[in-house]
mmCIF file as Biopython writes it, N, C-alpha, C and O atoms, coordinates in Angstrom:
data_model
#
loop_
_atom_site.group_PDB
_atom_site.id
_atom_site.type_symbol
_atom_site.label_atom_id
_atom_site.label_alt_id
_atom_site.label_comp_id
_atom_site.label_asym_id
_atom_site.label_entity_id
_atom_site.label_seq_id
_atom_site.pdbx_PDB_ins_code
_atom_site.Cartn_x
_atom_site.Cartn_y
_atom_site.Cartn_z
_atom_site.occupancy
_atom_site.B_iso_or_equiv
_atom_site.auth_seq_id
_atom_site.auth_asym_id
_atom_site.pdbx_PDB_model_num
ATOM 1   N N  . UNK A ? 1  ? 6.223   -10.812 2.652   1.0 0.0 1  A 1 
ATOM 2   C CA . UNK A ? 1  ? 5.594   -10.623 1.372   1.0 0.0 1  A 1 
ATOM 3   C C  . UNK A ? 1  ? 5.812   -11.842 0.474   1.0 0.0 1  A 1 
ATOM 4   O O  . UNK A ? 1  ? 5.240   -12.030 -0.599  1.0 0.0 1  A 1 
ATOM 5   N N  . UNK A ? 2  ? 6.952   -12.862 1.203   1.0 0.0 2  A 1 
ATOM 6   C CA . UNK A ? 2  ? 7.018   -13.322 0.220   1.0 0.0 2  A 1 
ATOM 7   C C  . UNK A ? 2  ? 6.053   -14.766 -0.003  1.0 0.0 2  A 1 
ATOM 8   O O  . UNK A ? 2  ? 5.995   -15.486 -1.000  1.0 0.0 2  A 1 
ATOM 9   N N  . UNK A ? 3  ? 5.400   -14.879 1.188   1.0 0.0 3  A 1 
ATOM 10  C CA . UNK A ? 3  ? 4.732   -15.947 1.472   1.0 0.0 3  A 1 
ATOM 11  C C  . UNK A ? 3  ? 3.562   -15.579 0.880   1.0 0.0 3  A 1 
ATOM 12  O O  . UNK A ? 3  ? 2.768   -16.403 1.333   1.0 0.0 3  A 1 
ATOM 13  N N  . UNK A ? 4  ? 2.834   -14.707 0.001   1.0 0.0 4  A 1 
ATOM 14  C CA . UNK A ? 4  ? 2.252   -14.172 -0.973  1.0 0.0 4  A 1 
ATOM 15  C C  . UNK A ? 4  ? 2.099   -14.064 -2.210  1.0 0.0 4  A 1 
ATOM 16  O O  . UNK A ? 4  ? 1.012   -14.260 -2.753  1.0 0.0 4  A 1 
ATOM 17  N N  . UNK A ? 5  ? 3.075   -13.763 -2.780  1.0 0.0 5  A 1 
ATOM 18  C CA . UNK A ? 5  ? 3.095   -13.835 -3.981  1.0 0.0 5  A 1 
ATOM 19  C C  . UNK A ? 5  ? 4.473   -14.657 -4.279  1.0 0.0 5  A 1 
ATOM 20  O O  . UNK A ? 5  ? 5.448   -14.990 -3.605  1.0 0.0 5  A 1 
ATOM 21  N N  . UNK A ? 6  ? 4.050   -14.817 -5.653  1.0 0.0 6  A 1 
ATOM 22  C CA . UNK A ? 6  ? 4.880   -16.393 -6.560  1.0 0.0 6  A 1 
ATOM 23  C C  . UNK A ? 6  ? 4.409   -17.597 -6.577  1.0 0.0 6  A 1 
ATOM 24  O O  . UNK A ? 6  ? 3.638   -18.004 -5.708  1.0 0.0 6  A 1 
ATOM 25  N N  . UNK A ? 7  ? 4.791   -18.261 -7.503  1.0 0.0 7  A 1 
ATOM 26  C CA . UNK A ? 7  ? 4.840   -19.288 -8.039  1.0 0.0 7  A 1 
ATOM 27  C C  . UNK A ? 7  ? 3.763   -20.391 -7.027  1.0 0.0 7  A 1 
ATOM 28  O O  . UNK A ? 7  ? 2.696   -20.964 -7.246  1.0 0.0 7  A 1 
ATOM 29  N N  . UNK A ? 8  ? 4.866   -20.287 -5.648  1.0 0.0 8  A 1 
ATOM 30  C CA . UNK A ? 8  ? 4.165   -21.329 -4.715  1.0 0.0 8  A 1 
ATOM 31  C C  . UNK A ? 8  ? 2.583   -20.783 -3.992  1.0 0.0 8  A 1 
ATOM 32  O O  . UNK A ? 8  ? 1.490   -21.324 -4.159  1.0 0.0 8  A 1 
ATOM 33  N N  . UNK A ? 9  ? 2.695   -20.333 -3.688  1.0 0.0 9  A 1 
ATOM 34  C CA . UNK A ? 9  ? 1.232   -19.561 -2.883  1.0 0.0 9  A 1 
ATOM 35  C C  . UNK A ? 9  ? 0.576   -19.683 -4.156  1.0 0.0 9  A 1 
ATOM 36  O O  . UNK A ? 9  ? -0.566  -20.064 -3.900  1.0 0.0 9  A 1 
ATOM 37  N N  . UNK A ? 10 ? 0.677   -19.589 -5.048  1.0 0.0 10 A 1 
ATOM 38  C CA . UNK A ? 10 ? -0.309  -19.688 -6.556  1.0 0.0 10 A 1 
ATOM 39  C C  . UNK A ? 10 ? -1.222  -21.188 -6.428  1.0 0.0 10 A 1 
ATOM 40  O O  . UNK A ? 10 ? -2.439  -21.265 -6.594  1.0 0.0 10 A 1 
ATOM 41  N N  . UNK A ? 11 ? -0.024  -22.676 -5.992  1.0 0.0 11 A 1 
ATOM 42  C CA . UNK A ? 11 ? -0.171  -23.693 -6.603  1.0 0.0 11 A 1 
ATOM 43  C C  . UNK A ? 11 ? -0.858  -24.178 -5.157  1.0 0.0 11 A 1 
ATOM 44  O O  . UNK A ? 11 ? -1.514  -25.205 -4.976  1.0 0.0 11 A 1 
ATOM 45  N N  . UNK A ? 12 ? -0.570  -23.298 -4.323  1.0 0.0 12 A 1 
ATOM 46  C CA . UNK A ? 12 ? -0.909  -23.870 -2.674  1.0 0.0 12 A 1 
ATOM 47  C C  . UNK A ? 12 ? -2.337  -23.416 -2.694  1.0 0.0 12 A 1 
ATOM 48  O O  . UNK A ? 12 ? -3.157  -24.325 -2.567  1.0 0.0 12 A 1 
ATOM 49  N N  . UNK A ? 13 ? -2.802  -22.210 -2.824  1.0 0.0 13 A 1 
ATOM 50  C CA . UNK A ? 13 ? -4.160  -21.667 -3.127  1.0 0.0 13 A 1 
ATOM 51  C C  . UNK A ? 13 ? -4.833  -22.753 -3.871  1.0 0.0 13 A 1 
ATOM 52  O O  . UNK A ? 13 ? -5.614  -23.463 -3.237  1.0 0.0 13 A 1 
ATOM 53  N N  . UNK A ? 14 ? -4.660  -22.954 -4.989  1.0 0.0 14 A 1 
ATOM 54  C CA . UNK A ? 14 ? -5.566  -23.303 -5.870  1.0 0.0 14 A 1 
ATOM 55  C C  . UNK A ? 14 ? -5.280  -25.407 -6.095  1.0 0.0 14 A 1 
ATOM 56  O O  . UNK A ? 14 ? -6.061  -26.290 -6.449  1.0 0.0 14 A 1 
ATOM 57  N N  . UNK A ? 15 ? -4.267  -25.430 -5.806  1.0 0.0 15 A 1 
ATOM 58  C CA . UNK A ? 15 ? -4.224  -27.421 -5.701  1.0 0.0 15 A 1 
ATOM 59  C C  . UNK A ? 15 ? -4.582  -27.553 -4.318  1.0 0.0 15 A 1 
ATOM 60  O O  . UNK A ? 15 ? -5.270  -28.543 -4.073  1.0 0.0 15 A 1 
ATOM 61  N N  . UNK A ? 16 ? -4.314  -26.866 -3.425  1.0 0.0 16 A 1 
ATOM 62  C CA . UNK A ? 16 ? -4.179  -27.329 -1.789  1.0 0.0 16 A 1 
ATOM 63  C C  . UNK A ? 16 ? -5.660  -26.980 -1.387  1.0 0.0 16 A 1 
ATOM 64  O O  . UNK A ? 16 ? -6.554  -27.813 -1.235  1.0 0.0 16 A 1 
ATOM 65  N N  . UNK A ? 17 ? -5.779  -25.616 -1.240  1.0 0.0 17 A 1 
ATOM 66  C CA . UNK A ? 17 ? -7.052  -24.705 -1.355  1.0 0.0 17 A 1 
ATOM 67  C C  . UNK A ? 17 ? -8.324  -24.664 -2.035  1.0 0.0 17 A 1 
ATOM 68  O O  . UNK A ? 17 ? -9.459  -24.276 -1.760  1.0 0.0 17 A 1 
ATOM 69  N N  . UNK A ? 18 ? -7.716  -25.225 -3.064  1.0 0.0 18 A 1 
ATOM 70  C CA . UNK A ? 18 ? -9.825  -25.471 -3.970  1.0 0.0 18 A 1 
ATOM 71  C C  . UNK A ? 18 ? -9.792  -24.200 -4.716  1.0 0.0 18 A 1 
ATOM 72  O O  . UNK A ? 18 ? -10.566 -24.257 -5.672  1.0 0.0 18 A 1 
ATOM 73  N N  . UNK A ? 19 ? -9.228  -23.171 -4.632  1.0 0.0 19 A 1 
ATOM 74  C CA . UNK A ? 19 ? -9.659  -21.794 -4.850  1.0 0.0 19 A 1 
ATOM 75  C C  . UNK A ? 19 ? -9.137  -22.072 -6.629  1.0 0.0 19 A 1 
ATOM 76  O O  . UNK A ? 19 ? -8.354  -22.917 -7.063  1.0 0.0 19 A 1 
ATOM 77  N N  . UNK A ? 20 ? -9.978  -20.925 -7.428  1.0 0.0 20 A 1 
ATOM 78  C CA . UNK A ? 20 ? -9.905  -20.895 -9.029  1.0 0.0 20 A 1 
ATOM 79  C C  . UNK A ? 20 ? -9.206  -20.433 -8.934  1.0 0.0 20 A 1 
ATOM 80  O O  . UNK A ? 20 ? -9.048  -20.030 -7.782  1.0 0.0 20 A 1 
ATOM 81  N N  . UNK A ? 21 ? -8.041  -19.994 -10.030 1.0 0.0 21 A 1 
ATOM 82  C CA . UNK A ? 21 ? -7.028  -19.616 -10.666 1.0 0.0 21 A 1 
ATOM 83  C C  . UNK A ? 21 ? -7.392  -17.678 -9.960  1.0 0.0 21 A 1 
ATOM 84  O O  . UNK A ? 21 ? -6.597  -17.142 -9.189  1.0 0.0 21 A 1 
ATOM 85  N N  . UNK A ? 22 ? -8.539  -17.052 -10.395 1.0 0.0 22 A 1 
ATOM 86  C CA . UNK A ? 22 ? -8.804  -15.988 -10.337 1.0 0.0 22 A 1 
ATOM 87  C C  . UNK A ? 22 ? -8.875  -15.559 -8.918  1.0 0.0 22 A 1 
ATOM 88  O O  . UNK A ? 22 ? -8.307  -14.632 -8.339  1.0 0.0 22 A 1 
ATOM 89  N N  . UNK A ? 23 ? -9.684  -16.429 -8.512  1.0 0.0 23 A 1 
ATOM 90  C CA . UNK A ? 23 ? -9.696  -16.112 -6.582  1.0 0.0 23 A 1 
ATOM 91  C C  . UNK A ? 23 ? -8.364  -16.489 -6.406  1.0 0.0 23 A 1 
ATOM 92  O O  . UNK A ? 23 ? -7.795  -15.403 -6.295  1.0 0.0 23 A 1 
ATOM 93  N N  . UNK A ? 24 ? -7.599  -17.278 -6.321  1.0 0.0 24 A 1 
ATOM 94  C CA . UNK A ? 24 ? -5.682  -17.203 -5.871  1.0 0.0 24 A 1 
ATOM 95  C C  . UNK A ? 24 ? -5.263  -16.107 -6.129  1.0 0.0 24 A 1 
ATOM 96  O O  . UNK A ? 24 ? -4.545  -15.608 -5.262  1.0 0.0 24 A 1 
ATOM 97  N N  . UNK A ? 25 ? -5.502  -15.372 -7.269  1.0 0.0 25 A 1 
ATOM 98  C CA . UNK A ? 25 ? -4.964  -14.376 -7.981  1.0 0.0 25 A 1 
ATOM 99  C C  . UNK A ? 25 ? -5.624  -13.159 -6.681  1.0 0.0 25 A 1 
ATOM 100 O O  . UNK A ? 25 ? -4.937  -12.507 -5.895  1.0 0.0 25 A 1 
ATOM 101 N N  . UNK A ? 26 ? -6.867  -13.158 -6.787  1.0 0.0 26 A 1 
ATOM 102 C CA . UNK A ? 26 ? -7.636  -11.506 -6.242  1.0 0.0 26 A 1 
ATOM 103 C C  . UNK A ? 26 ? -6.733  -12.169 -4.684  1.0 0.0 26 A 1 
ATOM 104 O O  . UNK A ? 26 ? -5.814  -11.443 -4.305  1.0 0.0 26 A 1 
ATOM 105 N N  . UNK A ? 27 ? -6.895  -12.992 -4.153  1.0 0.0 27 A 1 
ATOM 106 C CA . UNK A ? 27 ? -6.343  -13.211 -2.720  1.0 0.0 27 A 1 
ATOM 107 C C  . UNK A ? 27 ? -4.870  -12.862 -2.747  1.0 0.0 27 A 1 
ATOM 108 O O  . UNK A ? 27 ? -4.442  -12.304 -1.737  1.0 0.0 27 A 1 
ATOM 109 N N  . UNK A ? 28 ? -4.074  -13.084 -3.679  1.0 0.0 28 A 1 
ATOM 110 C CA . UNK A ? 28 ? -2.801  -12.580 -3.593  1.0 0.0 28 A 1 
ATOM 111 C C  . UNK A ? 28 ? -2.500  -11.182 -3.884  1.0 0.0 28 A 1 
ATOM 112 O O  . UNK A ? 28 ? -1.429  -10.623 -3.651  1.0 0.0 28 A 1 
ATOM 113 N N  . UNK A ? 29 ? -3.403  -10.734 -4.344  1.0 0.0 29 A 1 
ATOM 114 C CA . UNK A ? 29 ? -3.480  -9.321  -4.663  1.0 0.0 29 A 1 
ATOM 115 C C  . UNK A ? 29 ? -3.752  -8.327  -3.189  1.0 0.0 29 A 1 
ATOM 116 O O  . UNK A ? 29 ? -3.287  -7.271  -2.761  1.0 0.0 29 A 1 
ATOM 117 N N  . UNK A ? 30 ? -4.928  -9.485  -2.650  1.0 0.0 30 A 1 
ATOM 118 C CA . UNK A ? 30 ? -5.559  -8.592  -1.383  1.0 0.0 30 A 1 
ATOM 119 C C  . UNK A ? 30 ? -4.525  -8.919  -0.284  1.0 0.0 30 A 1 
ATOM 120 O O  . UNK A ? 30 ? -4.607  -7.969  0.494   1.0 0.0 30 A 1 
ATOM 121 N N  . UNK A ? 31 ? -3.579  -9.794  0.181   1.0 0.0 31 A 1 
ATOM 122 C CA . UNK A ? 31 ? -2.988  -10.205 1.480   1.0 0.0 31 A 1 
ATOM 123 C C  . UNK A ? 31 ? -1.839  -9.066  1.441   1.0 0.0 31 A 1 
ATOM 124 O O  . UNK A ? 31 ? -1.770  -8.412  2.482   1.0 0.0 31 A 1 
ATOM 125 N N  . UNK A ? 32 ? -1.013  -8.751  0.517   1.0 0.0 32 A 1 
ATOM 126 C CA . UNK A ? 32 ? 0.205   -7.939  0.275   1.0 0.0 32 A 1 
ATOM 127 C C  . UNK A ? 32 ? -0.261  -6.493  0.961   1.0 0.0 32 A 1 
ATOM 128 O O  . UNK A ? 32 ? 0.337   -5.967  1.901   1.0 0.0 32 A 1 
ATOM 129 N N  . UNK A ? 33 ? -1.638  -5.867  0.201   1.0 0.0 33 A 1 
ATOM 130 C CA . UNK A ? 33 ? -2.339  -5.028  0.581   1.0 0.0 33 A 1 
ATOM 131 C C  . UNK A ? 33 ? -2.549  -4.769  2.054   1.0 0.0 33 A 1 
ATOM 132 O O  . UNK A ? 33 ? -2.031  -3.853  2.693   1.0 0.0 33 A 1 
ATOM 133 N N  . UNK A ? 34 ? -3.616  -5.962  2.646   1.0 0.0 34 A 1 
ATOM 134 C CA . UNK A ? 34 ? -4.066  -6.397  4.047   1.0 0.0 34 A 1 
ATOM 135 C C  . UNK A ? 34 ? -2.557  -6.193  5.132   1.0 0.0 34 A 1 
ATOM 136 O O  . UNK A ? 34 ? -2.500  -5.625  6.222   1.0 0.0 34 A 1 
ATOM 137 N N  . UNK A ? 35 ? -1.615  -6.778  4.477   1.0 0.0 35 A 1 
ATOM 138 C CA . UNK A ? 35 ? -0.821  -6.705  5.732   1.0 0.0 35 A 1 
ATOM 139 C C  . UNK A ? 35 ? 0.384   -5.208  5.661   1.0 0.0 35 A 1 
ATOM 140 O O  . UNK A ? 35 ? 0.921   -4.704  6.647   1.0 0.0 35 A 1 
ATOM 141 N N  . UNK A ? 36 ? 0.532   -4.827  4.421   1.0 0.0 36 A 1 
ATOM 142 C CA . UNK A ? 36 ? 0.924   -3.526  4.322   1.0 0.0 36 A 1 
ATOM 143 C C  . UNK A ? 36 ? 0.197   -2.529  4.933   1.0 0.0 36 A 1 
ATOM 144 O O  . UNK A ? 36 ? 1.043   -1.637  4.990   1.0 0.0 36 A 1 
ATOM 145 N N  . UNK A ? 37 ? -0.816  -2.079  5.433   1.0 0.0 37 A 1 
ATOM 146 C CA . UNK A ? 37 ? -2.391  -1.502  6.251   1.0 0.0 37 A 1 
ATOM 147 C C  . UNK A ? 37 ? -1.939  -1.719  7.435   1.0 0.0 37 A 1 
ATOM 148 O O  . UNK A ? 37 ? -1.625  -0.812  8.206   1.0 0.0 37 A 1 
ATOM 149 N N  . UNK A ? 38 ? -1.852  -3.111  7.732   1.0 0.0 38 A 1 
ATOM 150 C CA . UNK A ? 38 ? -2.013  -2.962  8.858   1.0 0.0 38 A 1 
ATOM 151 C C  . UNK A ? 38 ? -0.690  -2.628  9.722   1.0 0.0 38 A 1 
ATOM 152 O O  . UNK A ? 38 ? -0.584  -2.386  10.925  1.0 0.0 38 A 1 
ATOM 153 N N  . UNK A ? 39 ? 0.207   -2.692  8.782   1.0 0.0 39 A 1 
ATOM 154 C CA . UNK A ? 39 ? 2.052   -2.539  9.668   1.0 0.0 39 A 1 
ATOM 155 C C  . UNK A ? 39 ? 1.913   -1.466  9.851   1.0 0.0 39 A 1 
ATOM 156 O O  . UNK A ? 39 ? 2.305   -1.072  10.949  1.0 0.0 39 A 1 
ATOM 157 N N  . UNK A ? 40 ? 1.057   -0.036  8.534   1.0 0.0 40 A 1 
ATOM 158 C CA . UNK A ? 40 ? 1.443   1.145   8.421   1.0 0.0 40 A 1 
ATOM 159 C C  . UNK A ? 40 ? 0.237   1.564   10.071  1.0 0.0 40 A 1 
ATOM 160 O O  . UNK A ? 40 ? 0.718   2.228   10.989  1.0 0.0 40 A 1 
ATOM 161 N N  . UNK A ? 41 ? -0.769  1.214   10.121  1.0 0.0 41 A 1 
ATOM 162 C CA . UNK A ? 41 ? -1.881  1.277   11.148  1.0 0.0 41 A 1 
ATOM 163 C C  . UNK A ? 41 ? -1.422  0.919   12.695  1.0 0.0 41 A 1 
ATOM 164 O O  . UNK A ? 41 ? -1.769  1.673   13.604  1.0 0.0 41 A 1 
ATOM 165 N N  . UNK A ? 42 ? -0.626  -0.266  12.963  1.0 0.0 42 A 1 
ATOM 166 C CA . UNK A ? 42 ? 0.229   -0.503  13.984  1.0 0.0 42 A 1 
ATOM 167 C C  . UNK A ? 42 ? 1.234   0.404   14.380  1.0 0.0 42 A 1 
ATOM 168 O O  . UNK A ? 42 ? 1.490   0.854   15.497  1.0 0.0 42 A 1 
ATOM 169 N N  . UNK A ? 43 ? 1.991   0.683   12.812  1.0 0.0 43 A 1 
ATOM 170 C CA . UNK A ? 43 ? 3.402   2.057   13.295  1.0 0.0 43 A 1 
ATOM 171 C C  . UNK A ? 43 ? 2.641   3.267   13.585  1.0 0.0 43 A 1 
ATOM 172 O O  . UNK A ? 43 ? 3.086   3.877   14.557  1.0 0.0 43 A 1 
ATOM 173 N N  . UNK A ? 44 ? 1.342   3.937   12.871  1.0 0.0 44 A 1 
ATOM 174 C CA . UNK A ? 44 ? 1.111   5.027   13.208  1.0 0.0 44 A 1 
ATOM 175 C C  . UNK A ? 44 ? 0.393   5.013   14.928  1.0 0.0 44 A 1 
ATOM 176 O O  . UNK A ? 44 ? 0.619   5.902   15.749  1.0 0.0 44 A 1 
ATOM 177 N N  . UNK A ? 45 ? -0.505  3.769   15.192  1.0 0.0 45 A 1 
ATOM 178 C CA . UNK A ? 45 ? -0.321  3.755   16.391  1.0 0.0 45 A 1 
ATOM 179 C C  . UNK A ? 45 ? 0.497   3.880   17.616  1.0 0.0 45 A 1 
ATOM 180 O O  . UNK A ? 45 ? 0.334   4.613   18.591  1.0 0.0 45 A 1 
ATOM 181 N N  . UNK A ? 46 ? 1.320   3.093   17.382  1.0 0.0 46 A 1 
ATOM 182 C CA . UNK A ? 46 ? 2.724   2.884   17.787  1.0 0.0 46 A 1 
ATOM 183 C C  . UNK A ? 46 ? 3.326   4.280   18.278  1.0 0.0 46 A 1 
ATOM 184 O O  . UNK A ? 46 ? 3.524   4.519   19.469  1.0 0.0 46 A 1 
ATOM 185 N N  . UNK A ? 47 ? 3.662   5.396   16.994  1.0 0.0 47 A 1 
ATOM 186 C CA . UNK A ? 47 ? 4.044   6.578   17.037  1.0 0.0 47 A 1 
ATOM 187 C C  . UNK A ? 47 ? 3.223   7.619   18.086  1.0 0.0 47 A 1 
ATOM 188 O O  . UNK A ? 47 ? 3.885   8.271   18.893  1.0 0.0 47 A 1 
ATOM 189 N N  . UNK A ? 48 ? 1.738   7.746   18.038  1.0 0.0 48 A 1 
ATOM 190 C CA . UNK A ? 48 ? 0.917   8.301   18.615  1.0 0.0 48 A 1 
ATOM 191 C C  . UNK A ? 48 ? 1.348   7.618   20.187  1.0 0.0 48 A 1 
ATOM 192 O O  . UNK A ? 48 ? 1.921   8.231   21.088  1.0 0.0 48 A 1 
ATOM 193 N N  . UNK A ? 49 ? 1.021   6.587   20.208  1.0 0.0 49 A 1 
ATOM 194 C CA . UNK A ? 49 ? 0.904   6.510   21.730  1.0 0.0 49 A 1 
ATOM 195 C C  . UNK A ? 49 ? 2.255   6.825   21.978  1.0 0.0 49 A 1 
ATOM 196 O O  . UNK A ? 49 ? 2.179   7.331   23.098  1.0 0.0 49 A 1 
ATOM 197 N N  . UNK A ? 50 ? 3.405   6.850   21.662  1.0 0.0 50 A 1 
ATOM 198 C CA . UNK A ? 50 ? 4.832   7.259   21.821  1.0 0.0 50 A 1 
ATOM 199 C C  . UNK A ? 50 ? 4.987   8.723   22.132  1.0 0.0 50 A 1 
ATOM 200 O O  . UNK A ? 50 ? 5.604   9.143   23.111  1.0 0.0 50 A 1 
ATOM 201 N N  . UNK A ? 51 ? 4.407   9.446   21.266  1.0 0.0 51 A 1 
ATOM 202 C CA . UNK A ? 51 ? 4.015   10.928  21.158  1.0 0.0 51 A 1 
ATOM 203 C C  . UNK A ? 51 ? 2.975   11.113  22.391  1.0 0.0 51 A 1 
ATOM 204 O O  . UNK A ? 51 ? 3.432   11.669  23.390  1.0 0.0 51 A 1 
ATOM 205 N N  . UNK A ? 52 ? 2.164   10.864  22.404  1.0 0.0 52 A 1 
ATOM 206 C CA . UNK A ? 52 ? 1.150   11.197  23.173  1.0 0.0 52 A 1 
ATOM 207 C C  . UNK A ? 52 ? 1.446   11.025  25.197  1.0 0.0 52 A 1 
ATOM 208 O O  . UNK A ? 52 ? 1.018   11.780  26.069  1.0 0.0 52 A 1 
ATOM 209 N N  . UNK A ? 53 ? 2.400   9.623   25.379  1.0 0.0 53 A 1 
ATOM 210 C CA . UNK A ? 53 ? 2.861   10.024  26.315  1.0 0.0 53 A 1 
ATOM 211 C C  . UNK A ? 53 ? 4.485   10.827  26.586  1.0 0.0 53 A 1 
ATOM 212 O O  . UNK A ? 53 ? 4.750   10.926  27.784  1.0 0.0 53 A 1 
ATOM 213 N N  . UNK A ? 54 ? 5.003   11.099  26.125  1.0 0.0 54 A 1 
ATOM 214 C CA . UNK A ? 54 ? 6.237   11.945  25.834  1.0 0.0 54 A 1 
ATOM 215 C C  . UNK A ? 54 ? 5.347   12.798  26.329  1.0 0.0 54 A 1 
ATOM 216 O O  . UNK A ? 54 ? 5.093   12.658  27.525  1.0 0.0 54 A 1 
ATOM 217 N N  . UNK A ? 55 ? 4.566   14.004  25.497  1.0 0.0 55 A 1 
ATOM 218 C CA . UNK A ? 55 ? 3.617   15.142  25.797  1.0 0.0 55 A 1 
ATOM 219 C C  . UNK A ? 55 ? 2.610   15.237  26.707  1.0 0.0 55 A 1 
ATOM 220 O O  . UNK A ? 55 ? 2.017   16.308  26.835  1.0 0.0 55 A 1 
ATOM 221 N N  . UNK A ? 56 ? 2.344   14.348  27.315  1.0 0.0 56 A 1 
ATOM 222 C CA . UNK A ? 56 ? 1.644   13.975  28.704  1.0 0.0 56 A 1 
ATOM 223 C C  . UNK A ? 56 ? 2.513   14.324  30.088  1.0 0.0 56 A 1 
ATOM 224 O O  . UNK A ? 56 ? 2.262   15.153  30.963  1.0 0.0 56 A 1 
ATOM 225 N N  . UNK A ? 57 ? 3.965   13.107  29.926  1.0 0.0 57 A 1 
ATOM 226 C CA . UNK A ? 57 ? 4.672   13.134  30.682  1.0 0.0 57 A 1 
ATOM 227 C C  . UNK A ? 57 ? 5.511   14.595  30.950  1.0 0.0 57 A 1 
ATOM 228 O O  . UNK A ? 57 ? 5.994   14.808  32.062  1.0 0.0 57 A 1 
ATOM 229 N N  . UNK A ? 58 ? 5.654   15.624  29.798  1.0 0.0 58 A 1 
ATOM 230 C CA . UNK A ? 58 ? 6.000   16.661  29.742  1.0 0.0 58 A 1 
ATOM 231 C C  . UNK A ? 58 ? 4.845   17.879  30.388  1.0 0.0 58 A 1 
ATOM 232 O O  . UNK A ? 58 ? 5.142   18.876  31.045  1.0 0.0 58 A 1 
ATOM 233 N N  . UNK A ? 59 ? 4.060   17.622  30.145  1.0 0.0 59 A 1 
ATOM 234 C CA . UNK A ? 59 ? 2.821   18.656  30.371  1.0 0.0 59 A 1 
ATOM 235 C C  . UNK A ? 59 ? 2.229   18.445  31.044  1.0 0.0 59 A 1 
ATOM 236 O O  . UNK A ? 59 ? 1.259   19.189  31.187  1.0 0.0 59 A 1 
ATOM 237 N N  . UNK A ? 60 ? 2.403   17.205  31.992  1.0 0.0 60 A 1 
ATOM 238 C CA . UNK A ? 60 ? 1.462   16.778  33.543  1.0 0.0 60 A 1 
ATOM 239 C C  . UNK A ? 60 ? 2.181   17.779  34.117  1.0 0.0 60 A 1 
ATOM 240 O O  . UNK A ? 60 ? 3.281   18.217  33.782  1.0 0.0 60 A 1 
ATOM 241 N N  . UNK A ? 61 ? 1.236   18.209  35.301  1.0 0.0 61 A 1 
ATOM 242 C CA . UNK A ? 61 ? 1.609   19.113  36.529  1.0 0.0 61 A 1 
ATOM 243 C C  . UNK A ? 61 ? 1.632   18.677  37.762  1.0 0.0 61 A 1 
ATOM 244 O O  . UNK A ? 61 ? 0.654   17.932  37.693  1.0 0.0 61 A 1 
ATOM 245 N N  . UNK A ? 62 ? 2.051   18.562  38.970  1.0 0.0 62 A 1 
ATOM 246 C CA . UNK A ? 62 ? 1.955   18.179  40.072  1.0 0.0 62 A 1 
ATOM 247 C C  . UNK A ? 62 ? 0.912   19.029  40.780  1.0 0.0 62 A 1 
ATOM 248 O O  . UNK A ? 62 ? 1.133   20.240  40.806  1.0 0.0 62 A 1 
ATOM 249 N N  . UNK A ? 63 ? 0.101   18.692  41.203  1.0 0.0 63 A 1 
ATOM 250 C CA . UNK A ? 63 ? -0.571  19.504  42.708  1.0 0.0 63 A 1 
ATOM 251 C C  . UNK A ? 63 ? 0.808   20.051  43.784  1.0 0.0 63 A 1 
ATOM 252 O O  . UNK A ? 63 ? 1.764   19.332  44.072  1.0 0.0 63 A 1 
ATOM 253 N N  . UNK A ? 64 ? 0.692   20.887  44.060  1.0 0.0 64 A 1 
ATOM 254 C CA . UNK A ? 64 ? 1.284   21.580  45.132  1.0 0.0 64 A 1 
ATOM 255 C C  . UNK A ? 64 ? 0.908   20.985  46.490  1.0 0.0 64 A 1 
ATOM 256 O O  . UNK A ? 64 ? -0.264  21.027  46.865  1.0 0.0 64 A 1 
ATOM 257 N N  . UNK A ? 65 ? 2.110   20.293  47.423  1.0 0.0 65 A 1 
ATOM 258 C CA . UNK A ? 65 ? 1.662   19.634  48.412  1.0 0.0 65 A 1 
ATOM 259 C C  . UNK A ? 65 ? 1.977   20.845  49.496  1.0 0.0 65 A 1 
ATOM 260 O O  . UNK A ? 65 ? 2.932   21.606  49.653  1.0 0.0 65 A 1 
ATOM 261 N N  . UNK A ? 66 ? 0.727   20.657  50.160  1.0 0.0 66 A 1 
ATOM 262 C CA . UNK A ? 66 ? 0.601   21.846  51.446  1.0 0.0 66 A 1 
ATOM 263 C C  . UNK A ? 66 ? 1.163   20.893  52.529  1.0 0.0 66 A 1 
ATOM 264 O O  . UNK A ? 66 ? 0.929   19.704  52.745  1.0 0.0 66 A 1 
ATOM 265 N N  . UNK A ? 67 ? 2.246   22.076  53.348  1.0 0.0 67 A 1 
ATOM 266 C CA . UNK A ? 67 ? 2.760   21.227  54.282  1.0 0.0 67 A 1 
ATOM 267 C C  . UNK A ? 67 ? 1.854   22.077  55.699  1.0 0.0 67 A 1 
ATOM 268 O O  . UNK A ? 67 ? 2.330   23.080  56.230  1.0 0.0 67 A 1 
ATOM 269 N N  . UNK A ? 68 ? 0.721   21.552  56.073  1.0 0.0 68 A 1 
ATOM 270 C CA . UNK A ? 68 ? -0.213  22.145  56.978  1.0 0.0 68 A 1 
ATOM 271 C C  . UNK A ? 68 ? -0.457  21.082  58.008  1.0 0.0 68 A 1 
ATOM 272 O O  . UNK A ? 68 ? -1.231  21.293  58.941  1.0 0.0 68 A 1 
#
């Protein structure tokens, strides 16, 4: 987060970047956002497929092997 907001990412956006004072600003507003989404979107993935085979691996059945 921190490579986002403050002082520096302000002066890097807008001297380095070209970007106006206001676009640095809405972009620092939106990246904090953007990558908070996506950690929470990764963990809930994360969790599901964790869950999902736990309850797979629990609730698969074997075929019954015929000894014929």
């Amino acid at each position: 987060m921190r490579s986002v907001c403050g002082v520096e990412p302000l002066v890097l956006l807008t001297d380095v970047g070209g970007l106006s004072r206001e676009e640095a600003v809405d972009l620092m507003r939106w990246s904090p956002k953007a990558l908070f989404q996506a950690a929470l979107a990764e963990n809930l993935k994360a969790t599901k497929y964790k869950a999902g085979s736990t309850t797979l691996a629990h609730t698969r059945r074997r075929k019954p092997v015929n000894e014929s």
